[in-house]
VEXDREN-327499 format. One line per field, with one value per atom (N, C-alpha, C): residue number from 1; residue in one letter; chain; atom name; z, x, y. Coordinates in pm, 1 decimal. Layout:
N
resi = (NUM;...) $
resn = (A;...) $
chain = (A;...) $
name = (CA;...) $
w = (Z;...) $
u = (X;...) $
v = (Y;...) $
END
This chain:
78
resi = (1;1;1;2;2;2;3;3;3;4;4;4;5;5;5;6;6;6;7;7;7;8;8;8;9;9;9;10;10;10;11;11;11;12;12;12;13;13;13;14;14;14;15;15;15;16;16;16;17;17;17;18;18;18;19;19;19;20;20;20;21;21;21;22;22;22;23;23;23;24;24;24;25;25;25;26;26;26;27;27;27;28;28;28;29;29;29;30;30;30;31;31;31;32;32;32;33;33;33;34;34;34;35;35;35;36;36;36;37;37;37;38;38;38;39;39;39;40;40;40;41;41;41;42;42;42;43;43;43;44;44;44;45;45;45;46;46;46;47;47;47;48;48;48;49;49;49;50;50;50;51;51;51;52;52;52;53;53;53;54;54;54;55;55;55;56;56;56;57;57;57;58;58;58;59;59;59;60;60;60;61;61;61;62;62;62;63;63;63;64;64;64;65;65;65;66;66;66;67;67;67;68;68;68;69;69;69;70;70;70;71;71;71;72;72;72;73;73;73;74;74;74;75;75;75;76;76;76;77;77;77;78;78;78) $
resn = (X;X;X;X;X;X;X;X;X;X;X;X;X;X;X;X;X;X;X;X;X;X;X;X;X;X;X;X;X;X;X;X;X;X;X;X;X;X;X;X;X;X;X;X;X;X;X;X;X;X;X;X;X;X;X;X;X;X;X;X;X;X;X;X;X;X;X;X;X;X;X;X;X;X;X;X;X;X;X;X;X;X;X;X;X;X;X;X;X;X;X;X;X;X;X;X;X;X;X;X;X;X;X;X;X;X;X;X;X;X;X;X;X;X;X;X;X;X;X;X;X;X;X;X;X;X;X;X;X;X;X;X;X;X;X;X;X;X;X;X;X;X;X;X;X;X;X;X;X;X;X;X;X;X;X;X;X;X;X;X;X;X;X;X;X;X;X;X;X;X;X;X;X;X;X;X;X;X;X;X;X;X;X;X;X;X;X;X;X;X;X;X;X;X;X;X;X;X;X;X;X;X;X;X;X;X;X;X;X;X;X;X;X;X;X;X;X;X;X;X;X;X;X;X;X;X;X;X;X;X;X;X;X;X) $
chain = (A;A;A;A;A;A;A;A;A;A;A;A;A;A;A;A;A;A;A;A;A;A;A;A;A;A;A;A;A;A;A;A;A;A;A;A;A;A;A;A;A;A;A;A;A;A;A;A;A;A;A;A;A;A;A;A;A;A;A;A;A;A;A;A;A;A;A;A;A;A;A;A;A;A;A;A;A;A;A;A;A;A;A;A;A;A;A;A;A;A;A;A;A;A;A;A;A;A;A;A;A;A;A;A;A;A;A;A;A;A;A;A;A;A;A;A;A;A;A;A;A;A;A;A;A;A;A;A;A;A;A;A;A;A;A;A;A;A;A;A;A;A;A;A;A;A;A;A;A;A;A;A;A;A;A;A;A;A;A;A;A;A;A;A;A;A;A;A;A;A;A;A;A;A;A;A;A;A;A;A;A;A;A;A;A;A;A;A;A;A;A;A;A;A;A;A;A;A;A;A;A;A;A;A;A;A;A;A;A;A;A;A;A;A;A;A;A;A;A;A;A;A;A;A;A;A;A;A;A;A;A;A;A;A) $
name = (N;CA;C;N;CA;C;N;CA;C;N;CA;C;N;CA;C;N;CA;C;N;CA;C;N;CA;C;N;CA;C;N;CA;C;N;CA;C;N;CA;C;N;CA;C;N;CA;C;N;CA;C;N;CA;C;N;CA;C;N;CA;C;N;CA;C;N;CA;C;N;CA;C;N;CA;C;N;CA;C;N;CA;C;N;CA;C;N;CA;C;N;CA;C;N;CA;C;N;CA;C;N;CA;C;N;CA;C;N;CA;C;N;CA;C;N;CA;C;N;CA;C;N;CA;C;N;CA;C;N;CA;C;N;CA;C;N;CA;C;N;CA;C;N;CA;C;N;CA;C;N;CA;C;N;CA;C;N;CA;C;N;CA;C;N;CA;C;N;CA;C;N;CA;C;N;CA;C;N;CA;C;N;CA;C;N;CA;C;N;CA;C;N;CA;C;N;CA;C;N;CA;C;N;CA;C;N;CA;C;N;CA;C;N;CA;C;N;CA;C;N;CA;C;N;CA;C;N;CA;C;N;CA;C;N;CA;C;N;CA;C;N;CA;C;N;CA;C;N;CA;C;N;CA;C;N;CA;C;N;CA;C;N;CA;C;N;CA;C;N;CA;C) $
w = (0.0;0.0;0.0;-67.9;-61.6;-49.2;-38.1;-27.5;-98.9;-139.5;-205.3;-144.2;-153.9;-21.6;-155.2;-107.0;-159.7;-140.5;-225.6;-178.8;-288.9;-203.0;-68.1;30.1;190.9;177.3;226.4;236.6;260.5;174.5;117.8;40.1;39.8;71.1;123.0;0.0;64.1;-70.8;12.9;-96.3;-28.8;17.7;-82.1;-23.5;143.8;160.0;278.5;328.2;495.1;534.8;572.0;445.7;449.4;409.4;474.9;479.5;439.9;565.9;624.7;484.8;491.5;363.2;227.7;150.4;49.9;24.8;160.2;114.3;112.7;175.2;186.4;26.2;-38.8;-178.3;-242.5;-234.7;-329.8;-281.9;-197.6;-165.7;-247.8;-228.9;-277.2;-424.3;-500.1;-676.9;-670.0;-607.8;-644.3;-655.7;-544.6;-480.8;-639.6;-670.6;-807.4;-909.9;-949.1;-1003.6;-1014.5;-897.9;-902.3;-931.6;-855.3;-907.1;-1072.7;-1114.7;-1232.2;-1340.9;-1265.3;-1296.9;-1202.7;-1190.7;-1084.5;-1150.6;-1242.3;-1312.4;-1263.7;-1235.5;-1189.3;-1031.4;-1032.4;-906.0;-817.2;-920.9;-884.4;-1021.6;-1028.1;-1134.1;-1077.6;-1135.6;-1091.6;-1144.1;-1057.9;-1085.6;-1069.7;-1155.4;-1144.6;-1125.8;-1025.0;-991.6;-955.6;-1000.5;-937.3;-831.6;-735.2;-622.9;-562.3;-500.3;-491.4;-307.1;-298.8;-158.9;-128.6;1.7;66.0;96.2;95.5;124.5;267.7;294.7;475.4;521.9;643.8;699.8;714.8;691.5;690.3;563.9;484.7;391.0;259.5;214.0;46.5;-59.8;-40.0;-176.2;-213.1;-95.5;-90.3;-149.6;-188.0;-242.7;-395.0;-420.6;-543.6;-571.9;-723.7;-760.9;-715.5;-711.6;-671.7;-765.6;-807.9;-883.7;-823.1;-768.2;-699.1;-782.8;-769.8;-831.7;-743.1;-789.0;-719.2;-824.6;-674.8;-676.7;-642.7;-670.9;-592.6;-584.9;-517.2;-486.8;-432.3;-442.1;-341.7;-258.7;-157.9;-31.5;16.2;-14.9;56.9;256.6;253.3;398.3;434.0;520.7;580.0;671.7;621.5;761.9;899.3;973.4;1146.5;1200.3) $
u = (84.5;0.0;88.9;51.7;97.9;21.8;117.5;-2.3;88.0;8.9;68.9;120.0;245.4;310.5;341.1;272.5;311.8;395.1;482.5;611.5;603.6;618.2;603.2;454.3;472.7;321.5;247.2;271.5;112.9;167.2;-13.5;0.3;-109.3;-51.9;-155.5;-185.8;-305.7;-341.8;-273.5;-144.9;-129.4;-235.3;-309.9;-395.6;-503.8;-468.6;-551.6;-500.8;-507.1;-419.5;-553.1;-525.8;-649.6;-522.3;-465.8;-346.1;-395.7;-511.0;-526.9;-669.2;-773.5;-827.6;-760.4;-685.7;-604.0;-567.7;-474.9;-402.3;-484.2;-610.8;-663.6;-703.4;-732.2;-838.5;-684.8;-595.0;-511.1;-452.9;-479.3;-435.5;-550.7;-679.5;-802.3;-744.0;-729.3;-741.5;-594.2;-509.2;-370.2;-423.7;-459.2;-496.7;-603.6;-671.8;-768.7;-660.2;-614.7;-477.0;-389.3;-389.0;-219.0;-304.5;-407.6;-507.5;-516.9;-567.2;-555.0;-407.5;-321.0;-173.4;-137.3;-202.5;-141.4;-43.8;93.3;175.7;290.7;257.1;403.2;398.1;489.2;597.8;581.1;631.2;588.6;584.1;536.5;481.9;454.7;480.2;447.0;292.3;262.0;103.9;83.2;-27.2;-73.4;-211.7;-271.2;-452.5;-497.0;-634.5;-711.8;-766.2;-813.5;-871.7;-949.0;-1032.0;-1077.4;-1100.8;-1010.1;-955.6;-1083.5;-1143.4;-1280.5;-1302.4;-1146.9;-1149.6;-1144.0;-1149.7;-1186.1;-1345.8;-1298.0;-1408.9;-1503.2;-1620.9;-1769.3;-1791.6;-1746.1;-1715.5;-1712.6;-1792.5;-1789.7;-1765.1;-1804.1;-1799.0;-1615.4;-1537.8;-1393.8;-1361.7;-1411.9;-1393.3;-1320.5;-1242.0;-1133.2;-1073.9;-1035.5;-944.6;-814.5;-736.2;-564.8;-536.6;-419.7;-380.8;-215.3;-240.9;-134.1;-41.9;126.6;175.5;261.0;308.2;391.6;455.3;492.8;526.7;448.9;435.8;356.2;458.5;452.2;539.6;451.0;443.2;436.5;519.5;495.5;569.4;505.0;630.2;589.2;554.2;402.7;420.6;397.7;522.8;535.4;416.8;419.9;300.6;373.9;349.1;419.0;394.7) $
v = (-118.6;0.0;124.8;211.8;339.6;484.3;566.2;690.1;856.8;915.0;1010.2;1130.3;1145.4;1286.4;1417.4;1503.9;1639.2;1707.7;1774.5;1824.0;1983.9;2077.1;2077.9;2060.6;2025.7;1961.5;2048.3;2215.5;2315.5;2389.2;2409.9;2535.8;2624.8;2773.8;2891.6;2926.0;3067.0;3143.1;3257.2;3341.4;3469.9;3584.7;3597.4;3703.7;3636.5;3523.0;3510.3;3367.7;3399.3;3279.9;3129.6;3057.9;2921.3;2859.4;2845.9;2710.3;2580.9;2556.3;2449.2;2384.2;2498.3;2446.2;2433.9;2516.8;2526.6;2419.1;2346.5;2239.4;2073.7;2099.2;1978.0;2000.9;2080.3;2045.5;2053.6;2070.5;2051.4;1881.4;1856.4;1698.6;1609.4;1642.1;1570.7;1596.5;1705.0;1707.0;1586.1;1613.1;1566.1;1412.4;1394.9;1239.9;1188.0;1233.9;1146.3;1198.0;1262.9;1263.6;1128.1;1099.1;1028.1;889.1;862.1;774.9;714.8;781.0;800.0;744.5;837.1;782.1;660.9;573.0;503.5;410.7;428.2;332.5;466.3;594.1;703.3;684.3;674.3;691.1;855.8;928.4;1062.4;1176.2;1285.5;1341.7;1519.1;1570.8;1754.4;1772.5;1889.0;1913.6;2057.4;2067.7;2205.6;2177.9;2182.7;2218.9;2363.0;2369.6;2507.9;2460.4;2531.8;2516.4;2658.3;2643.6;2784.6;2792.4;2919.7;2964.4;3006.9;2977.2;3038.3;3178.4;3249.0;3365.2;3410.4;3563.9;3579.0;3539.2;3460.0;3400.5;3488.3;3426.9;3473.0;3573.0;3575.2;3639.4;3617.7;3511.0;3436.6;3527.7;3657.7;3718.9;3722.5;3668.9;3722.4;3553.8;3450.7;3350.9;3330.5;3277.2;3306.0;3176.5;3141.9;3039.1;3023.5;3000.7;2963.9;2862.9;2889.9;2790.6;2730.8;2625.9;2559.0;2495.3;2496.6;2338.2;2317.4;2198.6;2125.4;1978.8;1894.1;1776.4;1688.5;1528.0;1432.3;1307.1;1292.0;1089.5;993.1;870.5;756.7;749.0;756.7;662.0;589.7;461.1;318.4;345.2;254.1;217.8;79.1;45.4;-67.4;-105.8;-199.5;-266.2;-333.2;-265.5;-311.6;-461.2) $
END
């Protein structure tokens, strides 16, 4: 079994600090991504994702366009 590590593994939207959401939807697009490729090892990516913006605040909601890296890393079973 393996699982897919992003490198690097957070990624913000500058205009607003959603670290924590940003990087989960860029793990989800990556993740049916690598899926998809499941014969690469590892592969660079570019996804959109759309930053929620400042809280309570939707109209401040916007695309981001992330890239990166993706790998497998092996995990051992204990």
């Amino acid at each position: 079994m393996s699982t897919v590590t992003l490198v690097p593994a957070a990624y913000r939207c500058p205009d607003h600090d959603n670290v924590e959401v940003v990087t989960a939807r860029v793990h989800e697009r990556v993740a049916r991504e690598a899926a998809v490729y499941a014969d690469l090892t590892r592969s660079t990516f570019r996804v959109s994702v759309t930053c929620p913006g400042r809280r309570g605040d939707e109209a401040t909601a916007h695309t981001r366009v992330c890239e990166g890296t993706w790998q497998r890393a092996l995990q051992h079973a204990s």
